[in-house]
PDB file as gemmi writes it, atoms N, CA and C in Angstrom:
CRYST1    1.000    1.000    1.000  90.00  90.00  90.00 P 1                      
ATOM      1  N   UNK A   1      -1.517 137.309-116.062  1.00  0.00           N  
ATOM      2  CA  UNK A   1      -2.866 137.845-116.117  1.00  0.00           C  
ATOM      3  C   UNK A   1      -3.552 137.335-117.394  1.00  0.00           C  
ATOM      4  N   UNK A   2      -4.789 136.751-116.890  1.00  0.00           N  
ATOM      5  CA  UNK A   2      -5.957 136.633-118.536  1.00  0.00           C  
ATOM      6  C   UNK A   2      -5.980 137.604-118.918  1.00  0.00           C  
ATOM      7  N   UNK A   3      -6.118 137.528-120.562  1.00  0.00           N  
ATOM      8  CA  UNK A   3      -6.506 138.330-121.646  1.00  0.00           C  
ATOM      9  C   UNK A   3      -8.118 138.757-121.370  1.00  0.00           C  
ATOM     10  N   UNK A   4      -8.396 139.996-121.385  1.00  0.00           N  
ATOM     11  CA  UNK A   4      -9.720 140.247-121.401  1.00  0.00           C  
ATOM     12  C   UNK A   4     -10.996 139.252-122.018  1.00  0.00           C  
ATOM     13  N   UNK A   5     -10.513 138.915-123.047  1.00  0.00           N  
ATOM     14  CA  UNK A   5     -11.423 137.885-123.829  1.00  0.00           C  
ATOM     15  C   UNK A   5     -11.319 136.682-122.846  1.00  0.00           C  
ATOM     16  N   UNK A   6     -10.729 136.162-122.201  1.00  0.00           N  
ATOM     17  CA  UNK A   6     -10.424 135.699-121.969  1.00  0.00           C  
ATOM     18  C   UNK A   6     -11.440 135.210-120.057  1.00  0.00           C  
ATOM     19  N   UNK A   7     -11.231 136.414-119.821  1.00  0.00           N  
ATOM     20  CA  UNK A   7     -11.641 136.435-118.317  1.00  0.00           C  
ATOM     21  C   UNK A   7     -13.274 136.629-118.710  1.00  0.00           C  
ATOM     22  N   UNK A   8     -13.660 137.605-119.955  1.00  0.00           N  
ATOM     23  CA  UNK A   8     -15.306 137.714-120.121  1.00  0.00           C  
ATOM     24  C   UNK A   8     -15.779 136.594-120.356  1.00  0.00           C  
ATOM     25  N   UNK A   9     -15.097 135.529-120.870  1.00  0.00           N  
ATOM     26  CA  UNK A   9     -15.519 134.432-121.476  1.00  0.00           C  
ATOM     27  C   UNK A   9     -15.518 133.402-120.072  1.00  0.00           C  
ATOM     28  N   UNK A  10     -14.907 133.528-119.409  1.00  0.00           N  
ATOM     29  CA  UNK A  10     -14.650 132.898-117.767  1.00  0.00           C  
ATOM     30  C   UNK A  10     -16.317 133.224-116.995  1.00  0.00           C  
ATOM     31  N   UNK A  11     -16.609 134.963-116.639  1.00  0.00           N  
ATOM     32  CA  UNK A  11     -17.523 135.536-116.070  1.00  0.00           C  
ATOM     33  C   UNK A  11     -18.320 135.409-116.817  1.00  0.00           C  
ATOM     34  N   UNK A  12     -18.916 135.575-118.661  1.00  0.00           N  
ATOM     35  CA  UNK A  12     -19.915 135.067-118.992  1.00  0.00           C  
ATOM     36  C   UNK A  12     -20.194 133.671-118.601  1.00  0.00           C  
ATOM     37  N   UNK A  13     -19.284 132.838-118.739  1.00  0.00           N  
ATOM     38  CA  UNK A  13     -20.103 131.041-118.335  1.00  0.00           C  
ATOM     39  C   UNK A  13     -20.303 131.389-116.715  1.00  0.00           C  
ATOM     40  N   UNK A  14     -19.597 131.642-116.076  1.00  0.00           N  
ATOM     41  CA  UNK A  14     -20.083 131.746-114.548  1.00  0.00           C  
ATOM     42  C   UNK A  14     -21.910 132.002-114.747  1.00  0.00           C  
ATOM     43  N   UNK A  15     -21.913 133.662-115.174  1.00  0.00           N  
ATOM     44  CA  UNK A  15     -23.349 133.805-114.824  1.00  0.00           C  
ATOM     45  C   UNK A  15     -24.096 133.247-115.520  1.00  0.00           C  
ATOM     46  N   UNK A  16     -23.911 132.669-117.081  1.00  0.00           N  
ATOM     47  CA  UNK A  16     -24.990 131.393-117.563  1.00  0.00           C  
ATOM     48  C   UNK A  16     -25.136 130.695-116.297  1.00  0.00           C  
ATOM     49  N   UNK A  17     -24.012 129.998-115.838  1.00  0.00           N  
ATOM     50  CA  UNK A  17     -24.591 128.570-114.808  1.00  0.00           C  
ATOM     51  C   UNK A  17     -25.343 129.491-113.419  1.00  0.00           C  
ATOM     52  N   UNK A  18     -25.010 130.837-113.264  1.00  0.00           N  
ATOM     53  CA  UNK A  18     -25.511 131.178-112.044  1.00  0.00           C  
ATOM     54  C   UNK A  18     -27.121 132.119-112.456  1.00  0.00           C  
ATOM     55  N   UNK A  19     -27.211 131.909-114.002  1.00  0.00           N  
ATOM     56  CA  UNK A  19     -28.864 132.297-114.143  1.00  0.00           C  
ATOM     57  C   UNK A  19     -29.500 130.992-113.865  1.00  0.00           C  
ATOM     58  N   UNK A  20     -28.835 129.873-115.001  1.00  0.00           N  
ATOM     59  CA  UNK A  20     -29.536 128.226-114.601  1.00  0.00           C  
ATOM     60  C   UNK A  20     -29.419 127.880-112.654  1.00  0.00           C  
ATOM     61  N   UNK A  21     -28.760 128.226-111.947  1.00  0.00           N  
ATOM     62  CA  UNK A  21     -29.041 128.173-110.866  1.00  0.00           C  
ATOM     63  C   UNK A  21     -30.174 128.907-109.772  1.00  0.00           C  
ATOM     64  N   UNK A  22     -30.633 129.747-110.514  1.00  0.00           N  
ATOM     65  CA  UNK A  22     -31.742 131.033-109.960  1.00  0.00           C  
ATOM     66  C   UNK A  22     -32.887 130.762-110.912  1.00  0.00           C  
ATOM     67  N   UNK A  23     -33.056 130.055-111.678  1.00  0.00           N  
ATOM     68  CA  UNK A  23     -33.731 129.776-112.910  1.00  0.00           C  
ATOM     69  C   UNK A  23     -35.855 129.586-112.197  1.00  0.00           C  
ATOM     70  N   UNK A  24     -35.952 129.037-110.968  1.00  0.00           N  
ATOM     71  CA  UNK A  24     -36.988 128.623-110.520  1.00  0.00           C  
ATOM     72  C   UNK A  24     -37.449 130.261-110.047  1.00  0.00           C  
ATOM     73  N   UNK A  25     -36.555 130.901-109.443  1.00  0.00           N  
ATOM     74  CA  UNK A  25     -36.811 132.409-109.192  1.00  0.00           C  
ATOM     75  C   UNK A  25     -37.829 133.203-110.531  1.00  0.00           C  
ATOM     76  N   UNK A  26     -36.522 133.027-111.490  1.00  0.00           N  
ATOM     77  CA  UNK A  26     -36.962 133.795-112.595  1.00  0.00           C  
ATOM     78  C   UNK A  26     -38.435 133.059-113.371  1.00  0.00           C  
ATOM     79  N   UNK A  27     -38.816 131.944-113.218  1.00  0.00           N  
ATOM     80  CA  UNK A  27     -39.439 131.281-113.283  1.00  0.00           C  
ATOM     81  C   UNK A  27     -40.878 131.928-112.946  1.00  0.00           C  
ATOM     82  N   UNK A  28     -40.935 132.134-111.150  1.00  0.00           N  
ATOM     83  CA  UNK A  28     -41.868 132.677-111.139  1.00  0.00           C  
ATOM     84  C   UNK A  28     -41.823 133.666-111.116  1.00  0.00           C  
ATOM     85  N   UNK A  29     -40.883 134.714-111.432  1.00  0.00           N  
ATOM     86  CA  UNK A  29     -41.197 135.771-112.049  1.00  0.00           C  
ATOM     87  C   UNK A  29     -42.468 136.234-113.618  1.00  0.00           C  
ATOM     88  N   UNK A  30     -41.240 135.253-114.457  1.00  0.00           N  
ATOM     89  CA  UNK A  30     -42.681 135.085-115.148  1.00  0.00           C  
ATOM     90  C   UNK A  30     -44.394 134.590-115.104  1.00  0.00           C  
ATOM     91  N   UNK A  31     -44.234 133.395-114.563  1.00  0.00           N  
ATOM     92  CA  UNK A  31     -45.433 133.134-114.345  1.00  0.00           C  
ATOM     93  C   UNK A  31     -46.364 134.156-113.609  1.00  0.00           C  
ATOM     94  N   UNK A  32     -46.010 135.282-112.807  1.00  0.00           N  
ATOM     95  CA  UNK A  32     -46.669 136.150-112.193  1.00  0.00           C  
ATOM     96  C   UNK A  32     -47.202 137.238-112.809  1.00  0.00           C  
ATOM     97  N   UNK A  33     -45.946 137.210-113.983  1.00  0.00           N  
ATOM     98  CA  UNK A  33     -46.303 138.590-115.507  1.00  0.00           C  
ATOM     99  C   UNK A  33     -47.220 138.252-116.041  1.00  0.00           C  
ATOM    100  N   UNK A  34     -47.726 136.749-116.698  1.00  0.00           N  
ATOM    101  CA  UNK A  34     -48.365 136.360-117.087  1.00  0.00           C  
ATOM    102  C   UNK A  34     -49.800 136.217-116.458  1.00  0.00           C  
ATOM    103  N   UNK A  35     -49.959 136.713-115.309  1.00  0.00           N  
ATOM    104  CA  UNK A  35     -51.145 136.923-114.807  1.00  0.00           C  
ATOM    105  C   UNK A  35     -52.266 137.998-114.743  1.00  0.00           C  
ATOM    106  N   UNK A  36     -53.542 137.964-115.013  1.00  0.00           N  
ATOM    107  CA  UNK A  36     -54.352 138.717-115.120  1.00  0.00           C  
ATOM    108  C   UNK A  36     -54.412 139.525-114.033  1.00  0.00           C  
ATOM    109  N   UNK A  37     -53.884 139.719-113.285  1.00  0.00           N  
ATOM    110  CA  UNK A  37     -53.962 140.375-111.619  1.00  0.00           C  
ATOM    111  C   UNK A  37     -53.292 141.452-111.244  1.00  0.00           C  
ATOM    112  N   UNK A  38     -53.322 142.997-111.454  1.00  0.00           N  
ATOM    113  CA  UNK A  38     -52.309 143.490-111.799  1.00  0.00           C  
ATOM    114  C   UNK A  38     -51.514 143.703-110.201  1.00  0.00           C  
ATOM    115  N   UNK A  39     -52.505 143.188-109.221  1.00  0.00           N  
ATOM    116  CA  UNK A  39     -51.521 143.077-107.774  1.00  0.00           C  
ATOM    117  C   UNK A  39     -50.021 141.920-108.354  1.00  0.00           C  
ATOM    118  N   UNK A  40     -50.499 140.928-108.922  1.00  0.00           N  
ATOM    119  CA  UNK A  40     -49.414 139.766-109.392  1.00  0.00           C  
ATOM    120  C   UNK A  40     -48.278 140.531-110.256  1.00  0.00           C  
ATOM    121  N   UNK A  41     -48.387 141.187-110.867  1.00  0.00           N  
ATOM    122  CA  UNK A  41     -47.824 142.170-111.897  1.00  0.00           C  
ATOM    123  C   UNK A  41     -46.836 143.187-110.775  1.00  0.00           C  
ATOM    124  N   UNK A  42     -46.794 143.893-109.755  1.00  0.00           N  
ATOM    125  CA  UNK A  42     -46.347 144.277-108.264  1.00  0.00           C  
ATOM    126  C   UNK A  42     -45.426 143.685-107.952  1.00  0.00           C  
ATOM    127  N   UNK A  43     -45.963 142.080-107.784  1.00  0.00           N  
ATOM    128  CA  UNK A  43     -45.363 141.189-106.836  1.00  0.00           C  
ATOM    129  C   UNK A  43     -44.027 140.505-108.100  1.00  0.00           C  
ATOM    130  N   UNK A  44     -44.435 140.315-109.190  1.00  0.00           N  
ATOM    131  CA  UNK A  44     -43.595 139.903-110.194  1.00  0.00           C  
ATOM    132  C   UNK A  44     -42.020 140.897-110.117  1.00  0.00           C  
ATOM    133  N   UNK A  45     -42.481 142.353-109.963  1.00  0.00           N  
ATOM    134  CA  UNK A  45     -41.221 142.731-110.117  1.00  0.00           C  
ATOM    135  C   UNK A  45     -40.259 142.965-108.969  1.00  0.00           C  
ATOM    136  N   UNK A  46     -40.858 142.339-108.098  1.00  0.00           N  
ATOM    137  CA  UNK A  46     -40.439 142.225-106.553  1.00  0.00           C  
ATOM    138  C   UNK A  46     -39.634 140.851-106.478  1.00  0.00           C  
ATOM    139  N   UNK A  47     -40.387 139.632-107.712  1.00  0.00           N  
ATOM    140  CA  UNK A  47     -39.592 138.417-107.491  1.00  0.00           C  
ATOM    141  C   UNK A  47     -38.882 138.587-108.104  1.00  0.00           C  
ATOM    142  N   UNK A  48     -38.758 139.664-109.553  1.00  0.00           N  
ATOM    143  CA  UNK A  48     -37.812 139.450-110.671  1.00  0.00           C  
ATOM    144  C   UNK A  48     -36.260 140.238-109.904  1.00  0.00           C  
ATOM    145  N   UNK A  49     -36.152 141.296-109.038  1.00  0.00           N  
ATOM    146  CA  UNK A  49     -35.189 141.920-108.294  1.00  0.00           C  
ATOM    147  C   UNK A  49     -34.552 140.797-107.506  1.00  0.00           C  
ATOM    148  N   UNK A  50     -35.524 139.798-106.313  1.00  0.00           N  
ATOM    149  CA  UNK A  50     -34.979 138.836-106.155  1.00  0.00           C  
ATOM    150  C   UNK A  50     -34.246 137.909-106.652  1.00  0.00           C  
ATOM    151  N   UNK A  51     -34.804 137.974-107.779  1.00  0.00           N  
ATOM    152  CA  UNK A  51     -33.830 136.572-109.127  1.00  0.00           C  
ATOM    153  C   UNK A  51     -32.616 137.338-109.107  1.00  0.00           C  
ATOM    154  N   UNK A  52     -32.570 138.358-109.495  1.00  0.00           N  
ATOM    155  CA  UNK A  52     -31.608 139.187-109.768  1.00  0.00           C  
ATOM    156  C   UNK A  52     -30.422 139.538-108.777  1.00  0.00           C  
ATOM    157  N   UNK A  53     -30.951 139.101-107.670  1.00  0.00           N  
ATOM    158  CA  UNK A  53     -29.954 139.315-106.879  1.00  0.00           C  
ATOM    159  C   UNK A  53     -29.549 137.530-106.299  1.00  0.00           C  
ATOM    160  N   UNK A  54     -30.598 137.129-106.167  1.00  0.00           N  
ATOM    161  CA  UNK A  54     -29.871 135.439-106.238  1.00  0.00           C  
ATOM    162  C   UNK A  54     -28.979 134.738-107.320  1.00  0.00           C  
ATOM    163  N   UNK A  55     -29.358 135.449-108.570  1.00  0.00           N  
ATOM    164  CA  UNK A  55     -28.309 135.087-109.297  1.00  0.00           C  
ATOM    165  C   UNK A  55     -26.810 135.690-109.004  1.00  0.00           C  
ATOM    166  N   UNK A  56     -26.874 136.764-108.591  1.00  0.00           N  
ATOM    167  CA  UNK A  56     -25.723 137.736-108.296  1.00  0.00           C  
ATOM    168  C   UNK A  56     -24.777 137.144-107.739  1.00  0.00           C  
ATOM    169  N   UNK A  57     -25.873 136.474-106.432  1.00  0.00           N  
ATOM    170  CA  UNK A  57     -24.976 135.670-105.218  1.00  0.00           C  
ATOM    171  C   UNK A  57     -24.337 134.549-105.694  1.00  0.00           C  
ATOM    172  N   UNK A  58     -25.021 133.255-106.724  1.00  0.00           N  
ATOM    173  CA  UNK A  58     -24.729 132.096-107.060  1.00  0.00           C  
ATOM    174  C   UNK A  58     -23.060 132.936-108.101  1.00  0.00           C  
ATOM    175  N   UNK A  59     -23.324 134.116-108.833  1.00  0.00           N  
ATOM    176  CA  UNK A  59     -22.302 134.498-109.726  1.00  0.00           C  
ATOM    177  C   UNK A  59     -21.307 134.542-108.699  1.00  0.00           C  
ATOM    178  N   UNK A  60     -21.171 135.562-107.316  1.00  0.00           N  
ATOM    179  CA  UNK A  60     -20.228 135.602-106.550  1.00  0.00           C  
ATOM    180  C   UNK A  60     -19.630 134.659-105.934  1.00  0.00           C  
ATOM    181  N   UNK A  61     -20.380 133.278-105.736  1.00  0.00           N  
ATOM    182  CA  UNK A  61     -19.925 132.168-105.202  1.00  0.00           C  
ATOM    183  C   UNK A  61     -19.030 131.479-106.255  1.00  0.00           C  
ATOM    184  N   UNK A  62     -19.410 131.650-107.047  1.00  0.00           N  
ATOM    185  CA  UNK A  62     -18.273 130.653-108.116  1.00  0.00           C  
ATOM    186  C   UNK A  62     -17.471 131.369-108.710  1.00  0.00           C  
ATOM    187  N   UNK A  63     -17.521 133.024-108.454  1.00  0.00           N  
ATOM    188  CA  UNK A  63     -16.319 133.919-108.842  1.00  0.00           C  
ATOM    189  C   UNK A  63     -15.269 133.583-107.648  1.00  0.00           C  
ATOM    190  N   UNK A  64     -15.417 133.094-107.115  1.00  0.00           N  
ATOM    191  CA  UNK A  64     -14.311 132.640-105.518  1.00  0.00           C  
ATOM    192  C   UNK A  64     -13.429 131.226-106.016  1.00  0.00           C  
ATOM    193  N   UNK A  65     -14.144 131.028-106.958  1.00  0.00           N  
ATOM    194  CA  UNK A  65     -13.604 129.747-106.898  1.00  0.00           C  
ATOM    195  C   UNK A  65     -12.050 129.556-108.095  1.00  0.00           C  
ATOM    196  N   UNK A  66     -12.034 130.879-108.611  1.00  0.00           N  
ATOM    197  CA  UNK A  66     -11.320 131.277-109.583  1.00  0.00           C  
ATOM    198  C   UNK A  66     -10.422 132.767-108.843  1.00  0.00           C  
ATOM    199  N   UNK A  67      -9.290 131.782-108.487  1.00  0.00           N  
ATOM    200  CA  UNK A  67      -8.486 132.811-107.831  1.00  0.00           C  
ATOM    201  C   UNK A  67      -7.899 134.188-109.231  1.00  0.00           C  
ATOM    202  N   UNK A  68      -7.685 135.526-108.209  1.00  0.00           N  
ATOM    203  CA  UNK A  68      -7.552 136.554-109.079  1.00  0.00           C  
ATOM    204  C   UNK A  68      -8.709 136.593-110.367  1.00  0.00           C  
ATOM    205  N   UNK A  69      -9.550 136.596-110.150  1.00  0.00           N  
ATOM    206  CA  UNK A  69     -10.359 136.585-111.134  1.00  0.00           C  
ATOM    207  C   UNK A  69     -11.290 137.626-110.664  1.00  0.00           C  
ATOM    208  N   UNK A  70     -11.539 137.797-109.817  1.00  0.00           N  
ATOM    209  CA  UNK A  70     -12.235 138.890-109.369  1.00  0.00           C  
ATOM    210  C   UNK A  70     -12.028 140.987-109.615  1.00  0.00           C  
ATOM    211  N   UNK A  71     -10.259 140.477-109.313  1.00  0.00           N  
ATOM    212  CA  UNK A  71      -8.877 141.728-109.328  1.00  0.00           C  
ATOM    213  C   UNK A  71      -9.147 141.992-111.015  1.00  0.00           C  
ATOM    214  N   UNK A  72      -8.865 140.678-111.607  1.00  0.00           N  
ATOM    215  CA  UNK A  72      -8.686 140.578-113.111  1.00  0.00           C  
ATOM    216  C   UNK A  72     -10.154 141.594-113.796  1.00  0.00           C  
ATOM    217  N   UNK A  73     -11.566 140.866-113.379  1.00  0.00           N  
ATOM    218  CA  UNK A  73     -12.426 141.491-113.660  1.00  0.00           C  
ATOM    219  C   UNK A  73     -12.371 142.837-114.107  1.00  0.00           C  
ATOM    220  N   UNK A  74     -12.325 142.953-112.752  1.00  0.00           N  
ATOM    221  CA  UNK A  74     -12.349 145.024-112.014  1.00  0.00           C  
ATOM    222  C   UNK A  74     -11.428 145.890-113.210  1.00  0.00           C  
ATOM    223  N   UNK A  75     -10.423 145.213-113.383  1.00  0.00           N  
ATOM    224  CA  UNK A  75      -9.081 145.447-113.921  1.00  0.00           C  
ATOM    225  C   UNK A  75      -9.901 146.047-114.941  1.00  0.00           C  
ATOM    226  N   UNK A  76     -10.673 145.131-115.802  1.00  0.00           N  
ATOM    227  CA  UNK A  76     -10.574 144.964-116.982  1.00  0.00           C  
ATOM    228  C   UNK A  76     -12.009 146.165-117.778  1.00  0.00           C  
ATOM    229  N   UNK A  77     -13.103 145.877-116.031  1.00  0.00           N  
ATOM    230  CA  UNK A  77     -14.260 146.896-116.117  1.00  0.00           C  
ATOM    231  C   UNK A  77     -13.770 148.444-116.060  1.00  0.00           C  
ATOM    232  N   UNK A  78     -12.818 148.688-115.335  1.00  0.00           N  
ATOM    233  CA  UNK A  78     -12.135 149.697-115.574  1.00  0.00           C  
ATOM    234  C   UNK A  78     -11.788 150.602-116.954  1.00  0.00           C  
ATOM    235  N   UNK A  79     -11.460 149.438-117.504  1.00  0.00           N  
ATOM    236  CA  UNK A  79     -10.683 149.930-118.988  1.00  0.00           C  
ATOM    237  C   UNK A  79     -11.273 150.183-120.077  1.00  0.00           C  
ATOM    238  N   UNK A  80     -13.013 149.094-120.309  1.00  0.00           N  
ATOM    239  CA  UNK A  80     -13.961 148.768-121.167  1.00  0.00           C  
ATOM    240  C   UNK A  80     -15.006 149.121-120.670  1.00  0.00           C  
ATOM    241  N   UNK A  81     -15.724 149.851-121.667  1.00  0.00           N  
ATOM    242  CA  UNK A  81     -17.095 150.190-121.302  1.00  0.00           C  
ATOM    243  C   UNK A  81     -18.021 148.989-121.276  1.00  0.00           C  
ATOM    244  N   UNK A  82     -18.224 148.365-122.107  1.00  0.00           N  
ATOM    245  CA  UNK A  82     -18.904 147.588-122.778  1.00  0.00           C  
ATOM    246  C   UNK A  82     -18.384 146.132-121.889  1.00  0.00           C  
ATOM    247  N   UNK A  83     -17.540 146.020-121.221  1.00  0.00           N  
ATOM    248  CA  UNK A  83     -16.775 145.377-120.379  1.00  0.00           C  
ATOM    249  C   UNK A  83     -17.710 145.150-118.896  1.00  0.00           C  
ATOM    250  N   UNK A  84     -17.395 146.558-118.425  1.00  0.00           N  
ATOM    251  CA  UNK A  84     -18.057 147.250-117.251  1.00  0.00           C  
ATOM    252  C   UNK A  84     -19.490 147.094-117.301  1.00  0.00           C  
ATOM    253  N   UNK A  85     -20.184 147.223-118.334  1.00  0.00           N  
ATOM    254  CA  UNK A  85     -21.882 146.934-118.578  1.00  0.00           C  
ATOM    255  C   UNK A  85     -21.985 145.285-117.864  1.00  0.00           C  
ATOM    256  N   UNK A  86     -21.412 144.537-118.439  1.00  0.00           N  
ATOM    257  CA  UNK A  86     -21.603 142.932-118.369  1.00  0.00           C  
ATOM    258  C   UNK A  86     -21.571 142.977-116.880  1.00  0.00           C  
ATOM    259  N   UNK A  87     -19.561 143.392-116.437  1.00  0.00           N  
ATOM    260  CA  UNK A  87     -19.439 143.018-115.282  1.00  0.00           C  
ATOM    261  C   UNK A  87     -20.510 143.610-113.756  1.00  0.00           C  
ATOM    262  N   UNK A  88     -20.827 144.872-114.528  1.00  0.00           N  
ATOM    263  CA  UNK A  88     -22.144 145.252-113.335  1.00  0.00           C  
ATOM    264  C   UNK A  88     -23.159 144.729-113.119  1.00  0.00           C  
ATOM    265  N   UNK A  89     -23.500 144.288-114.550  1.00  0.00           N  
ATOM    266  CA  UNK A  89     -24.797 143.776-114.703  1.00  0.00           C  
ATOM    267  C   UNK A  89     -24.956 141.981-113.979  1.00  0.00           C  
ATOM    268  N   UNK A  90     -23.951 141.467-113.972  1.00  0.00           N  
ATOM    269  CA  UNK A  90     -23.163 140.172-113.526  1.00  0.00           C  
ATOM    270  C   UNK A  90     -23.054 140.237-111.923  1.00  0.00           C  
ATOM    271  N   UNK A  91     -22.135 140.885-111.354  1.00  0.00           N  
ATOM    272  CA  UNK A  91     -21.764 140.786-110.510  1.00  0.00           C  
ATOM    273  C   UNK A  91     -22.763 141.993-108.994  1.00  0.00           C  
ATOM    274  N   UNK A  92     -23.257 142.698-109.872  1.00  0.00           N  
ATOM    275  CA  UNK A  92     -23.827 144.162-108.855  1.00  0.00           C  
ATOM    276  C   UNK A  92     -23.072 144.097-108.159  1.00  0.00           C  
ATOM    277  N   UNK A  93     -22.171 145.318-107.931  1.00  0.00           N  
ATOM    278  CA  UNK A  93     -21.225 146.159-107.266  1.00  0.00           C  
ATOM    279  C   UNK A  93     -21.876 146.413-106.365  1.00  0.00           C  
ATOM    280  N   UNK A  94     -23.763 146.747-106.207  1.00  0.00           N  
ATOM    281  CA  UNK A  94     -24.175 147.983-105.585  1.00  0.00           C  
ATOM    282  C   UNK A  94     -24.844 147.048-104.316  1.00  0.00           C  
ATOM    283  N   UNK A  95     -24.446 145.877-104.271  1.00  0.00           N  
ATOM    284  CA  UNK A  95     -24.822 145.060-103.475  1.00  0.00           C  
ATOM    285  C   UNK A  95     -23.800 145.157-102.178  1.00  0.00           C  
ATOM    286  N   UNK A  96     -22.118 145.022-102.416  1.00  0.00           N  
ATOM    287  CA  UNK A  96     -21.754 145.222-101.828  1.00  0.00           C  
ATOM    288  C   UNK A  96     -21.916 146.717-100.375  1.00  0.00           C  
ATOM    289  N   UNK A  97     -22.277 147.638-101.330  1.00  0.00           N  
ATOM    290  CA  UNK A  97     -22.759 148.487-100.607  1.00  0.00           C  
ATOM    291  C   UNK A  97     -24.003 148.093 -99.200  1.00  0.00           C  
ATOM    292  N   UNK A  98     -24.554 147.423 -99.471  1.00  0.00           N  
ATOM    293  CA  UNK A  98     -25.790 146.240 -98.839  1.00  0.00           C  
ATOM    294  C   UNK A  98     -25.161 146.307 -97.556  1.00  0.00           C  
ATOM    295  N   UNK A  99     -24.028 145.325 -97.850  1.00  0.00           N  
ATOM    296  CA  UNK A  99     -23.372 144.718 -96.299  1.00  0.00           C  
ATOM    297  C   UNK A  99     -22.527 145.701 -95.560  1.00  0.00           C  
ATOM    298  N   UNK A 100     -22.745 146.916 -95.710  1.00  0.00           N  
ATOM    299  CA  UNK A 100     -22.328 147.998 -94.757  1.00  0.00           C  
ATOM    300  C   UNK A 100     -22.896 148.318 -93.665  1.00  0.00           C  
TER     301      UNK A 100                                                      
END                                                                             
C-alpha cells in the first residue's frame, strides 16, 4: 500500500491534469462572471457546476488507470480530515449517488 503522502500526491496531479482538461468549461465560466448581465451571472454558475463535474469525470477516468488507487484513496479519506476535504472535493462521492 502507498503512503498517504504518497497517494495525495498521485490524486493531486490527477486533478491538476483533470482541471487543465475541463479548463475551456471553467473558462467560460468566467467569461460569463465577467459580464454585465446579471441573467449571464445565473448562467455562469450553472457552467461553473458543469466544470465541476467534468472535471470530476476527467479525475475519475484517470483514477482507473491507477490500479488500487481508488481503495487506497477511500482508505486514507477515512482516516484524514484534511485528506477527505481534497478527496471529496476531487473526486465527488455525491455523484455516484447520480447513477442510481
Amino acid at each position: 500500500m502507498r503512503t498517504k503522502e504518497e497517494v495525495h500526491d498521485i490524486i493531486h496531479d490527477l486533478n491538476e491534469e483533470a482541471h487543465h482538461q475541463a479548463w475551456d468549461t471553467w473558462e467560460e465560466s468566467d467569461r460569463l462572471m465577467e459580464s454585465d448581465n446579471e441573467d449571464d451571472w445565473d448562467r455562469a454558475e450553472e457552467v461553473k457546476e458543469d466544470a465541476s463535474i467534468e472535471q470530476a469525470s476527467y479525475f475519475r477516468e484517470m483514477l482507473e488507470q491507477h490500479p488500487g488507487l481508488l481503495e487506497e484513496a477511500m482508505h486514507y479519506a477515512e482516516q484524514d480530515e484534511s485528506f477527505a476535504m481534497d478527496w471529496e472535493a476531487w473526486y465527488q462521492p455525491w455523484l455516484d449517488e447520480d447513477d442510481k
